[in-house]
C-alpha positions as semicolon CSV with decimal commas, in nm:
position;residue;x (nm);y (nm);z (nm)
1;X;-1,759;21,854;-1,755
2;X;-1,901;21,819;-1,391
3;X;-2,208;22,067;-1,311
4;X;-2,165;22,231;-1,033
5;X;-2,285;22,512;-0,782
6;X;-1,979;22,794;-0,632
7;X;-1,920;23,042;-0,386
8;X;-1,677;23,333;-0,482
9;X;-1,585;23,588;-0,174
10;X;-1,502;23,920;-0,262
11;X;-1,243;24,038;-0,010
12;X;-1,280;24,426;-0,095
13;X;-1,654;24,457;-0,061
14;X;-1,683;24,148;0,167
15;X;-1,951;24,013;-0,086
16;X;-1,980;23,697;-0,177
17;X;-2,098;23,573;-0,543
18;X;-2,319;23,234;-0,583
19;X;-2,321;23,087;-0,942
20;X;-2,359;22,770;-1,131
21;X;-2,159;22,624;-1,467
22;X;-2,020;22,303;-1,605
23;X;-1,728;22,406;-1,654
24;X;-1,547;22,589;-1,379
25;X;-1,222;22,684;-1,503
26;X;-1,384;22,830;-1,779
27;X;-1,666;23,000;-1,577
28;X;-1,369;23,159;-1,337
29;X;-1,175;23,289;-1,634
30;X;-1,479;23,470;-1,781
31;X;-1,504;23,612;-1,394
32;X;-1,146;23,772;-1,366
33;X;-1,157;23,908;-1,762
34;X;-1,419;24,098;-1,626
35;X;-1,721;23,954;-1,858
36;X;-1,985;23,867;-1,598
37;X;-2,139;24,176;-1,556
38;X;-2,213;24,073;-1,197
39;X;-1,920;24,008;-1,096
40;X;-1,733;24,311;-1,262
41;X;-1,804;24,562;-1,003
42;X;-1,705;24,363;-0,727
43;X;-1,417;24,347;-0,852
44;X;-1,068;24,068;-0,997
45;X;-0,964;23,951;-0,724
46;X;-1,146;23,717;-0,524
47;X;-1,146;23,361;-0,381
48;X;-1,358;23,031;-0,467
49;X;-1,515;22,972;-0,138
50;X;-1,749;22,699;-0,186
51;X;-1,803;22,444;-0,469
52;X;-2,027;22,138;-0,516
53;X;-2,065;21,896;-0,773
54;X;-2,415;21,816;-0,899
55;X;-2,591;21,609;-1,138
56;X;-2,716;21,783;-1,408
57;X;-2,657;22,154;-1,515
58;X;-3,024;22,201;-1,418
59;X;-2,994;22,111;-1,029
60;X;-2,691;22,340;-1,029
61;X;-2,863;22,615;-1,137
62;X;-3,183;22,524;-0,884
63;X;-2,923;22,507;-0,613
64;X;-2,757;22,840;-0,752
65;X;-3,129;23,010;-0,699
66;X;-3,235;22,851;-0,367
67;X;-2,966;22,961;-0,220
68;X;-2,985;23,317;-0,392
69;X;-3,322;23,296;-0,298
70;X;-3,185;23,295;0,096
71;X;-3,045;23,664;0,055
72;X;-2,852;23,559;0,415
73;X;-2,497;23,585;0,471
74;X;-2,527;23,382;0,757
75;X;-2,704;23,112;0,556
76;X;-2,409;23,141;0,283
77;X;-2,167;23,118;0,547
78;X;-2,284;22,791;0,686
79;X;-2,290;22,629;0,353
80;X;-1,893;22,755;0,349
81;X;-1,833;22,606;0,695
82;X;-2,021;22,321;0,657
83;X;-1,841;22,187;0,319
84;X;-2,164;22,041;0,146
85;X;-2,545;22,204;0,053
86;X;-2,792;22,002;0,347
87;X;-2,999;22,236;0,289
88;X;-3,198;22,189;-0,041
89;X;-3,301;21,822;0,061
């Protein structure tokens, strides 16, 4: 499987959710069965916003904390808009 870095949005609480797996399918079903505790208040239903492949597992999950590390919406936004990470270069 492909590492990778995602974006989940949250309609309800308008949040958005940054993570990193290598397998994404799996990842998302874990999400809406409600066993990431991080995820489980926000609540099931939500949208995959942003994804990007990377590679190794281990510059997903730098990626994954770099960008947590922003604590911006507006920085998580452009990433979104933008299509691709330019900013951990």
């Amino acid at each position: 499987m492909q590492p990778r870095v995602y974006i989940l949005h949250f309609p309800k609480s308008d949040r958005y959710y940054v993570g990193s797996t290598n397998n994404l399918a799996r990842r998302l079903e874990r999400h809406l069965a409600g066993h990431t505790h991080s995820t489980k208040r926000l609540g099931s239903e939500f949208r995959v916003v942003f994804t990007q492949d990377m590679e190794t597992l281990e510059d997903a999950r730098k990626a994954e904390y770099r960008i947590k590390s922003w604590k911006r919406r507006d920085f998580i936004e452009k990433i979104i808009n933008d299509g691709k990470l330019k900013y951990l270069q």
